[in-house]
C-alpha positions as CSV (number, residue, x, y, z in Angstrom):
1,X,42.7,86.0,56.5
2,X,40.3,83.5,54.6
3,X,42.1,84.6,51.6
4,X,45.3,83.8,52.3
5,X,44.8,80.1,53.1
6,X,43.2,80.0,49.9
7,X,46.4,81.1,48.4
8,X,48.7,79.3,50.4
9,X,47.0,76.1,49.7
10,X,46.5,76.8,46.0
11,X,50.6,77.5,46.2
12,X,51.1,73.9,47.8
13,X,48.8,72.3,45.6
14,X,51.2,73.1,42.6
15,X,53.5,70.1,42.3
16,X,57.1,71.1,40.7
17,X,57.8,69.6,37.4
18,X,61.1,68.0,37.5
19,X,62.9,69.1,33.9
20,X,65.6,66.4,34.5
21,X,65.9,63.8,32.4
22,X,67.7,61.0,34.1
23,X,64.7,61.4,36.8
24,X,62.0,61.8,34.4
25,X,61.0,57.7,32.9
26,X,60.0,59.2,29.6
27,X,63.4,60.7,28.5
28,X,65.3,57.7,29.1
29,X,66.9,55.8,26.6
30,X,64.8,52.7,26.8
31,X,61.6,53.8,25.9
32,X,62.8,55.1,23.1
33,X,63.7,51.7,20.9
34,X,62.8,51.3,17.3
35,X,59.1,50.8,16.0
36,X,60.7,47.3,14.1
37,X,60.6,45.2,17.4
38,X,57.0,46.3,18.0
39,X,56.1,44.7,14.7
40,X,57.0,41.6,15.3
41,X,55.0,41.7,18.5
42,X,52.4,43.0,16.8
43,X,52.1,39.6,14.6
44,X,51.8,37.7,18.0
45,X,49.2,40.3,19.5
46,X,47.2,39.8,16.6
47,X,47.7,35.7,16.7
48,X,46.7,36.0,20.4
49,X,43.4,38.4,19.8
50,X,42.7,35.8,16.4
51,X,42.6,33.0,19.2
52,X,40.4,35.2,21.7
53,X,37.9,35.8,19.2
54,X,37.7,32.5,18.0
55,X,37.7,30.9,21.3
56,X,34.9,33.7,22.1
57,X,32.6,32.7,19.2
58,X,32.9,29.5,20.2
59,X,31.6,30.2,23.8
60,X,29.1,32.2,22.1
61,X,28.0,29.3,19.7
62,X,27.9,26.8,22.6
63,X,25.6,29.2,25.0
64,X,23.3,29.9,21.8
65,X,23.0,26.4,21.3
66,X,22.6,25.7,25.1
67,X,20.0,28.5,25.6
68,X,18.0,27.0,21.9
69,X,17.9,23.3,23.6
70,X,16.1,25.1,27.1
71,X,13.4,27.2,25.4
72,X,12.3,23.8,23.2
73,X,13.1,22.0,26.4
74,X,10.6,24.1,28.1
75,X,8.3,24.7,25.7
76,X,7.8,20.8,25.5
77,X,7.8,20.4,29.3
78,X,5.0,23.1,29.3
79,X,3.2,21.5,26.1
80,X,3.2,18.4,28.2
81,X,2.0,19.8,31.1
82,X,-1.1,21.5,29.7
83,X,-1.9,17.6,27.9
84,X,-1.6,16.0,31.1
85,X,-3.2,18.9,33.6
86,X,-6.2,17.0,34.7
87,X,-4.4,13.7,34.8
88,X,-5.2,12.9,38.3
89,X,-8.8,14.0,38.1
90,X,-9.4,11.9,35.0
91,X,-7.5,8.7,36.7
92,X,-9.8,9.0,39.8
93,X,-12.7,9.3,37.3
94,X,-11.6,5.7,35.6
95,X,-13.4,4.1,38.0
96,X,-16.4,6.0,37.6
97,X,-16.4,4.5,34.1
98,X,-16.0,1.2,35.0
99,X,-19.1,1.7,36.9
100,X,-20.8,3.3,34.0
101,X,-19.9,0.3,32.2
102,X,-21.0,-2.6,34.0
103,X,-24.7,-0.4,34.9
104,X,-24.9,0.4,31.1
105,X,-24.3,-3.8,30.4
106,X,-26.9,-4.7,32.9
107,X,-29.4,-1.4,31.8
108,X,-29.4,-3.9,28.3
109,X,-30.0,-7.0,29.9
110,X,-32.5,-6.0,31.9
111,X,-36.7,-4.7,31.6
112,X,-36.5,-1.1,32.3
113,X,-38.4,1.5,30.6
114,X,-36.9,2.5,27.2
115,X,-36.7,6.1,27.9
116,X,-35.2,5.8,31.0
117,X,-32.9,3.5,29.6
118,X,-32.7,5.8,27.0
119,X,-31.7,9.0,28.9
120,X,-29.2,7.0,31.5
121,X,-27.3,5.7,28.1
122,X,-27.2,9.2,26.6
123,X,-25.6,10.4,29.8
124,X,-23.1,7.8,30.0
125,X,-22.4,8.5,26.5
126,X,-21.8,12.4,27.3
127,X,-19.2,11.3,29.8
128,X,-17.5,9.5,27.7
129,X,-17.2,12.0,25.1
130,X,-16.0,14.7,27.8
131,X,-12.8,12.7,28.5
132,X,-12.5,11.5,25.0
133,X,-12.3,15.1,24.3
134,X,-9.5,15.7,27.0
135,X,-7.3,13.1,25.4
136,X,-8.5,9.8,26.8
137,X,-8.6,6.9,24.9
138,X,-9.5,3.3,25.7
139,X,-7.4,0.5,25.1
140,X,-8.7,-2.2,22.9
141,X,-7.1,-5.8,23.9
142,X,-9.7,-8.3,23.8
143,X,-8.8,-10.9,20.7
144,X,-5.7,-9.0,20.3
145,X,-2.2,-10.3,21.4
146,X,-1.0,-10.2,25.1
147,X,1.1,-6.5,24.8
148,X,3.2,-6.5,28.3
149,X,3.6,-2.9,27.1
150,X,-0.2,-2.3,27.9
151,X,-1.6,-5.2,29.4
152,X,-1.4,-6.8,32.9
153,X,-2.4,-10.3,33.1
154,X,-4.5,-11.4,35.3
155,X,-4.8,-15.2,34.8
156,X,-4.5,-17.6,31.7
157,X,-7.1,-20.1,31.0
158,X,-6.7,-23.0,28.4
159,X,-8.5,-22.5,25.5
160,X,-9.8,-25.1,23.1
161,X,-8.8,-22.9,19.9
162,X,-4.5,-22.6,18.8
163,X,-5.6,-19.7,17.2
164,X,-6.7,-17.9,20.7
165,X,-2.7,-18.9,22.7
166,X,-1.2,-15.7,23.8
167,X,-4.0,-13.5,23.2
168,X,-6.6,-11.8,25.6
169,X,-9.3,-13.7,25.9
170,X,-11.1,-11.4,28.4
171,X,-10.4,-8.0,29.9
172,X,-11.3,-7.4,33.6
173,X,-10.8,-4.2,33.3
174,X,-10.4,-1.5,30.8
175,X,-6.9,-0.2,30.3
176,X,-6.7,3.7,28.9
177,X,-4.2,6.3,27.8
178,X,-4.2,9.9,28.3
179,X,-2.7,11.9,24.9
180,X,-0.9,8.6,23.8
181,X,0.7,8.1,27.4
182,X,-0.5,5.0,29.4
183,X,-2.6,5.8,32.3
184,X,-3.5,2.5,33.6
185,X,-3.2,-0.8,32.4
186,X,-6.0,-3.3,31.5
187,X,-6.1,-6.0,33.7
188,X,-7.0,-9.2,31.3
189,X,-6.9,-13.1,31.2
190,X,-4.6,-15.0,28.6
191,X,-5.0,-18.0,26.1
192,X,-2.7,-21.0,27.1
């Protein structure tokens, strides 16, 4: 009995082929036009796919470019990043050297022992190297020219020489920049 449910459904599985040709789409008469009207389409298919293409490259140029400009984007952002890592460390250490400063000024003006003189300069010195070595650079201002770009007065003060008007006559305090970018300004006084 399994059997013959088989057959019966393989029977109604078979769809008739209709042989007519009014009923059938591919034996009517409109299909079956000359190849000389599909030439001239052909020209504007081919105008069409020559536009697709070239508006394709195009959008292909642009991304290349677009992805180029975001890996040197990044690479810079990244280059910058590892320059300027320790920033905040070294800008809380500025002070430090302030203070390494004024003690090295009054270690000179003072009596003490020349070796421990001596070994309290060398460390300073050390200390100074280490950040010098990490990209930090003093700014030199005092007897130059007032720079607004790297200097923040203070004060001015009248001075008896021309030659000293608008230039630092004295820095307060020491101004710095980390890998050529300004960290802190110096704080100085002016010749009026």
């Amino acid at each position: 009995m399994h059997e013959k449910e088989v057959k019966n459904q393989a029977e109604h599985d078979e769809l008739p082929v209709d042989t007519n040709e009014e009923a059938n789409p591919v034996y009517q008469e409109e299909n079956l036009q000359p190849q000389e009207e599909n030439v001239e389409s052909d020209g504007n298919e081919t105008e069409k796919i020559k536009a697709e293409l070239s508006e394709q490259k195009d959008k292909y140029i642009r991304l290349f470019a677009e992805f180029d400009n975001y890996k040197r984007r990044t690479s810079r952002e990244a280059m910058e990043l590892r320059q300027t890592a320790g920033k905040e460390i070294i800008i809380s250490m500025l002070d430090i050297l302030d203070d390494m400063d004024r003690a090295e000024q009054q270690l000179k003006e003072s009596n003490v022992d020349a070796a421990i003189s001596d070994g309290v300069l060398l460390v300073f010195d050390k200390f100074r190297k280490t950040l010098q070595s990490r990209g930090l650079k003093p700014i030199e201002t005092l007897h130059s020219d007032f720079d607004v770009e790297k200097d923040e007065a203070v004060s001015e003060i009248e001075v008896p020489d021309k030659k000293l008007k608008g230039k630092v006559v004295a820095e307060l305090q020491k101004g710095y920049m980390l890998n050529d970018k300004l960290i802190r300004f110096a704080k100085v006084v002016v010749g009026k």
